[in-house]
C-alpha positions in Angstrom: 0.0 0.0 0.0 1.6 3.1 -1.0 1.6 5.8 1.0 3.3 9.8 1.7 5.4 10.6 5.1 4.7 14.4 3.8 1.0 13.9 4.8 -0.5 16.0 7.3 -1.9 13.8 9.5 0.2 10.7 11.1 1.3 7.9 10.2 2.3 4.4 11.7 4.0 2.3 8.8 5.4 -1.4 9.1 8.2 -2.3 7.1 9.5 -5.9 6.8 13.4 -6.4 6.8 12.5 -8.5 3.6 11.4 -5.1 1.8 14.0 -2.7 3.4 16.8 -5.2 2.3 15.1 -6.1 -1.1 14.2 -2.3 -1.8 17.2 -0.3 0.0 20.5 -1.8 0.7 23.1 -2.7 -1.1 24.7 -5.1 0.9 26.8 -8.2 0.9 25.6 -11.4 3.1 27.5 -10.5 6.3 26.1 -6.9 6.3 22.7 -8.3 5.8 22.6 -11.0 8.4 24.1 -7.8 10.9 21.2 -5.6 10.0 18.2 -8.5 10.0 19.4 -9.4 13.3 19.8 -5.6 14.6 15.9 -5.3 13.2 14.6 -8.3 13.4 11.4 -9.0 11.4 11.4 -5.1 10.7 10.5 -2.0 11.8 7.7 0.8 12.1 7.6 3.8 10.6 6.4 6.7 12.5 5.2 10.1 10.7 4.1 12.5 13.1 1.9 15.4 11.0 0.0 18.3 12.5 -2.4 17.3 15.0 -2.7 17.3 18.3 0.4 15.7 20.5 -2.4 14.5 23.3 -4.5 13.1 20.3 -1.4 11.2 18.8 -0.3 10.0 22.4 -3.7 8.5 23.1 -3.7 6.6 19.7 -0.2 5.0 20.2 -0.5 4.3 23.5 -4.3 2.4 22.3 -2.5 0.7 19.3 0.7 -0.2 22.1 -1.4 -1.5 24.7 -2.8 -4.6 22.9 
């Protein structure tokens, strides 16, 4: 699903390791193996836009507590 980190509002992205390494890097097996086991399974992505700090607090700590 495509989406913009420029947006306005905020966003909460997950990113395999499989895509960052397929789509990103560059690297040999060794620097691979390093990084997949630094990020394990992979990462989120966290856009933070314009609203209101106590409105994106209350959402992450919903979406954090399950």
């Amino acid at each position: 699903m495509p989406f913009s980190l420029g947006h306005h509002r905020s966003l909460v992205c997950w990113i395999s390791t499989d895509d960052i390494e397929r789509t990103t890097f560059r690297h040999d097996e060794e620097q691979l193996r390093r990084y997949r086991s630094y990020a394990g399974d992979g990462v989120f992505r966290l856009s933070v836009g314009i609203e209101a700090a106590r409105d994106i607090c209350r959402d992450l700590d919903r979406v954090l507590a399950r």
